[in-house]
N, C-alpha and C positions, 0 to 999 in steps of 0.2 A: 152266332157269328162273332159276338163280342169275347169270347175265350177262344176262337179257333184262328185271328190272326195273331195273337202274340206266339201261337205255336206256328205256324205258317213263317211268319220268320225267322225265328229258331232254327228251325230244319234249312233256312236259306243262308243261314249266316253261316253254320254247321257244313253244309256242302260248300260253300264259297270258301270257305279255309280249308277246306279237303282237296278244294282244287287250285287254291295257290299252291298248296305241298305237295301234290302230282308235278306241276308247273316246277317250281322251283327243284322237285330232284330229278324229272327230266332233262332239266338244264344243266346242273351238277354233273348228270352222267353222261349228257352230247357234251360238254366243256371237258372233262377229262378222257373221254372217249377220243375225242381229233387231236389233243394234244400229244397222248400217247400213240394213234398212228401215225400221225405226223414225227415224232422223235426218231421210230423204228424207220421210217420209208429214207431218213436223213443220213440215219447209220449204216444203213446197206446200199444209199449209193456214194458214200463217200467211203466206204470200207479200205476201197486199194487205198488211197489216199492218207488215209490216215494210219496205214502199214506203212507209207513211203518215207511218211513224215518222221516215225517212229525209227525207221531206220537209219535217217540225219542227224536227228538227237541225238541217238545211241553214238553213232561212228563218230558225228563231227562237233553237237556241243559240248556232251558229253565230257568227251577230253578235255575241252577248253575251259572245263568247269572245274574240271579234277586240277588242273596247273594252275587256273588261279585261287584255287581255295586249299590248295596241296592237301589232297585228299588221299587215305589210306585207300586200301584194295578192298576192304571190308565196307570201307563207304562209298565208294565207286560200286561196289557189289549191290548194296542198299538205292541207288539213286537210280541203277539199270532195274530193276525190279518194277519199280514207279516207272522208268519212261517205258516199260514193256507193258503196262496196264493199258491196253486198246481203251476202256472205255475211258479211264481220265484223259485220256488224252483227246479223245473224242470229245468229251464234253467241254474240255480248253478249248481247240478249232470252233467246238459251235457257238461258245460265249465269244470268239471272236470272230462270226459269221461267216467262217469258214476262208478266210484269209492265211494262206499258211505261214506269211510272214509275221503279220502280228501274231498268229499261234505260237509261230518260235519265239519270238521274244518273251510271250505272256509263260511257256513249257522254262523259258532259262532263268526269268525272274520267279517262279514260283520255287524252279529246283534250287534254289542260292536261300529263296526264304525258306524250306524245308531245314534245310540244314543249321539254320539259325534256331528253328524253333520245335524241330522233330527230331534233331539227331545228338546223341545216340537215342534208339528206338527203344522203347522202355512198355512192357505192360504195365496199360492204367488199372489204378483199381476200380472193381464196378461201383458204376453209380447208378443206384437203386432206384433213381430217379427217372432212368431212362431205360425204357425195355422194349424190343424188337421183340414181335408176336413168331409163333416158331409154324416150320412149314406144317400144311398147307396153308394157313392161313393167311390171307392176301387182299388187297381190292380186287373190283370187278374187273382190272386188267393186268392183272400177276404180278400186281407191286407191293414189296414186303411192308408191312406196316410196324410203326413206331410209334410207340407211348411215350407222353412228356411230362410228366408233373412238373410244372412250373411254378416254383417257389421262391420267394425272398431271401435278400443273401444282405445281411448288414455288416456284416467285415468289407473288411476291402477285397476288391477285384481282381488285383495279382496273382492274390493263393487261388484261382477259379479258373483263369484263364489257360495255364498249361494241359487241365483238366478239361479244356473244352475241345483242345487241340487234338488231345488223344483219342477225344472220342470220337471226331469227327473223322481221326486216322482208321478206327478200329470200323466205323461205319463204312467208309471206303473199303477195308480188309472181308468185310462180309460182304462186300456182292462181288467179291471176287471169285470169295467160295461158291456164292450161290451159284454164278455161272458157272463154276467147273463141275458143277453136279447136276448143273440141269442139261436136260437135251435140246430144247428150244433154239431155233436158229438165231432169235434175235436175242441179245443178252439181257437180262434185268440194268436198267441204270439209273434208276430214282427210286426212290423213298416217297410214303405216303407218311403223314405226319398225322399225328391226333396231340393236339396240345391242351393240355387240362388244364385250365386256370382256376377251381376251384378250391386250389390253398394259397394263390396267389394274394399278396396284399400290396394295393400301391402304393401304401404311408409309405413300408419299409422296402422299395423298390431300388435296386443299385442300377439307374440307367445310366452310368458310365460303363459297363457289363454289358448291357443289351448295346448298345452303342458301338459297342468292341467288336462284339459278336458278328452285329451286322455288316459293316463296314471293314472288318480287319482278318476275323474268321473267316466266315463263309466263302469270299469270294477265293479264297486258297481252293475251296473246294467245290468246286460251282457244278451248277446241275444237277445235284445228287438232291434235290426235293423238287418233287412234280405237285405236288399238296400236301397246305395245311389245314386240320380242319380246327378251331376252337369251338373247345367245349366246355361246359358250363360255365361262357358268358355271359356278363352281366353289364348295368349300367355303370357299375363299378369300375370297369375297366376300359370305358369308353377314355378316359383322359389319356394313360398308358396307350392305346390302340391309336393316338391323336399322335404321341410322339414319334410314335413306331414308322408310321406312315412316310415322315419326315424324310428318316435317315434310311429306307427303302426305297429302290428300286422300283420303276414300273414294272417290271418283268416277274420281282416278286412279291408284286401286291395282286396280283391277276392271278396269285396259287393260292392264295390266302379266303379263306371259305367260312362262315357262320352260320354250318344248317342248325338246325334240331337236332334234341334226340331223338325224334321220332325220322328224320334225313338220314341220322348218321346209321342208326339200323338198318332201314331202306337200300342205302348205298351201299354196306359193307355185307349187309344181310348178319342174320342173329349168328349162323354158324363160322364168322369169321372172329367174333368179337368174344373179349369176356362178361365175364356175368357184371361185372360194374358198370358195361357200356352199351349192358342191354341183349348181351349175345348169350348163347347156348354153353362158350367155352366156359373149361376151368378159372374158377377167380385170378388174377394176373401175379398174386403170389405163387401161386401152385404151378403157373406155366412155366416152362424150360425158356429162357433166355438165349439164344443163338448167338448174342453179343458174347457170351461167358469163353465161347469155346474159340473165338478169335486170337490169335497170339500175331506180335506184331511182324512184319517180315523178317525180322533178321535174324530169329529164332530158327525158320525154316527156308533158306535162300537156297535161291535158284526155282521156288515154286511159282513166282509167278508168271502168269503168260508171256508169252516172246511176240514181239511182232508180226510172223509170222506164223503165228496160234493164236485166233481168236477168244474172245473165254468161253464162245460156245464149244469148242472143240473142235472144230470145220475147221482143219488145215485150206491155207488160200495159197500154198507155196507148192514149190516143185517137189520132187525126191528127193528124202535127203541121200548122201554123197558120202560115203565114205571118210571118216578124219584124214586116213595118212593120202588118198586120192584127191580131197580137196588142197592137202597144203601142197603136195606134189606140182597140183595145179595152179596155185597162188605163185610158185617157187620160178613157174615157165615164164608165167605173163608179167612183162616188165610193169613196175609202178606206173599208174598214173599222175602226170604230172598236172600239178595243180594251178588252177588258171585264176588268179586275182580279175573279180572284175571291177570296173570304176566305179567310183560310188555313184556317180549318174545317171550309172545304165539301166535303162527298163525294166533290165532283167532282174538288177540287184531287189534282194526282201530287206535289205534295212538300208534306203535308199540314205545316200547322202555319207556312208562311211564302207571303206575298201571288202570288200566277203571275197569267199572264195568259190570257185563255178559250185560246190554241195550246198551252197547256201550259209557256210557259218563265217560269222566273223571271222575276218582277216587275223585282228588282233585276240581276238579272243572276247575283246568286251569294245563297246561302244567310248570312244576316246573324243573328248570335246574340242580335242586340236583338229580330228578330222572333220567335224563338222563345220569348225570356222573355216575348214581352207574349203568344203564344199560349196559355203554360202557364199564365201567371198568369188570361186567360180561361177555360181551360179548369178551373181550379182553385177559379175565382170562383164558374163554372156549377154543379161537382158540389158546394160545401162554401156557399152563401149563404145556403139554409135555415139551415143549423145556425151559420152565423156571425152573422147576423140576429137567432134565437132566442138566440144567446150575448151579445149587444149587448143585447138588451131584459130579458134577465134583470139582468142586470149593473147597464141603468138601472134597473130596478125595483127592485135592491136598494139601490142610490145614492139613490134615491129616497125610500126609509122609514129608511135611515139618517139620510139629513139631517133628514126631519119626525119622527123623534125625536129629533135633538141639537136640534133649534127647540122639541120641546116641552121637553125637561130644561133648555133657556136660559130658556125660559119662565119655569116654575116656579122657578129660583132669582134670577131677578127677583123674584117675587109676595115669595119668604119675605126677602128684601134689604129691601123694601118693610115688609113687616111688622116 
């Protein structure tokens, strides 16, 4: 009995770890299992929606972006491309919970920063650091997967930053592709991440970088990671994981995952993964890159989706019409005239400055003269009772002040007299 309970525990510690690790990648897989039907059930019922949206941009900010940024035809070509990508634009409306007014604002302030920091469109060079696993390979829910080798950068963060930008364009550019090649009715629109911190060191850590990234990058591009997993974590990087936390988001600390390796096999299964992460595949040098074959839109313009083409392919629109029939058509029906509404009104999406009945700015941009004549309106409305009754009291008192200094001039007249 005396040698048969030290094994008697053994075997119970043994299974009780066997069964937190069922437990925890049960969880892993019902937590990204609801997330993802949850994403898809959101896309297809706000689908018209965010065709209607797309079609406002195009006709009405659009222009107003081109005149105030006095933009070529080649960049108005470049800017329609982006606003015809159903799913960024889908994933702008759902970061802003699906408000289509703050969408437009967040679709006109992103297309002004594009241009600041993406145009002209330029192939990056690869960076070997980062490689997208090639089809079929995927998570349990048909999400492309990404490799991260995360490394230390001791220069400065200037020369890094452009380099983050592009890749993050060129990540966008591939599930574009992806959905024009798949059949699938709902489109691919996140990334699963695998971040290897395994050559990471945090002596020589640039977190004015990670900083940038979080806070200044990303949210350009929002939505496009559904998870991250780290791998080969350590206590090492618990300090770094402290800062992280900080300048993040609730929304993207809930993606953020630290299985095992024995989780990450589990989850992704051996035949998705390479042989450094436990999988069946070819080592990840060996593997074809799908990032490589990306070129940035303006290489190949007019290919990407139109509003009325989804990227699965499922036309949501009528026949099309003949050219010289439509303009024929265009040619009969008088202009529609265009209805400025007050910036008061209910109806207005950027309440408190003039639009027009399509929803875009009057002026073109948000003008801080309109907004003080709105406040000062709106100030007029809620306080002119009590400013009114402030004014009539005031005369009233002015008023019995003065008819009695007229009657005490009076009287010392009379007694002058006397």
């Amino acid at each position: 009995m005396r040698y048969h309970v030290p094994c008697y525990f053994l075997f119970s510690t043994i299974n009780l770890g066997h069964a937190r690790t069922t437990a925890g990648m049960d969880r892993l897989l019902q937590t990204n299992r609801e997330k993802s039907e949850l994403l898809d059930v959101q896309y297809t019922e706000t689908l018209q929606d965010i065709l209607k949206l797309q079609e406002t941009l195009i006709d009405d900010i659009l222009p107003s972006v081109a005149d105030e940024l006095e933009l070529a035809d080649d960049a108005v070509e470049w800017a329609r491309e982006w606003l015809s990508d159903t799913s960024s634009v889908f994933r702008i409306m759902r970061r802003n919970k699906f408000t289509r007014s703050f969408a437009m604002e967040s679709v006109r302030k992103t297309l002004v920063w594009r241009f600041s920091h993406l145009w002209p469109p330029e192939r990056p060079p690869h960076m070997p650091l980062m490689q997208c696993l090639p089809p079929p390979a995927t998570d349990p829910f048909g999400r492309p997967v990404l490799i991260i080798k995360v490394v230390s950068f001791n220069d400065s963060s200037d020369a890094y930053k452009p380099l983050l930008l592009r890749a993050l364009e060129r990540l966008r550019l591939h599930l574009i592709q992806l959905n024009e090649d798949s059949p699938k009715q709902t489109p691919v629109l996140q990334y699963v991440i695998l971040l290897d911190l395994k050559d990471l060191s945090t002596q020589s850590l640039n977190i004015d970088l990670v900083t940038w990234t979080l806070r200044e990058a990303v949210p350009h591009f929002p939505g496009m990671l559904a998870a991250a997993f780290m791998i080969n974590y350590s206590w090492a990087h618990a300090g770094l994981w402290s800062i992280a936390k900080r300048v993040m988001p609730a929304p993207a600390l809930a993606r953020i995952f630290f299985p095992t390796q024995k989780e990450v096999t589990e989850y992704f299964t051996p035949a998705m993964l390479p042989q450094e992460y436990g999988g069946t595949l070819a080592p990840l040098t060996a593997l074809p890159d799908p990032l490589r074959d990306i070129a940035d839109s303006d290489s190949q313009p007019g290919k990407g989706p139109t509003p009325s083409q989804p990227p699965n392919g499922h036309s949501t629109s009528v026949p099309e019409v003949p050219l010289e029939e439509e303009e024929n058509a265009r040619a009969l029906v008088p202009p529609r005239p265009v209805t400025v509404l007050q910036p008061t009104s209910l109806l207005n999406p950027f309440f408190g400055y003039p639009v027009s009945s399509t929803g875009a700015l009057h002026h073109g941009r948000r003008r801080k003269r309109d907004l003080a004549r709105t406040l000062l309106v709106l100030a007029w409305r809620r306080w002119k009772h009590h400013v009114l009754a402030f004014l009539s009291l005031v005369m009233a008192v002015l008023a019995i002040r003065r008819r009695r200094s007229l009657q005490a001039f009076a009287g010392r007249l009379k007694l002058g007299r006397a």
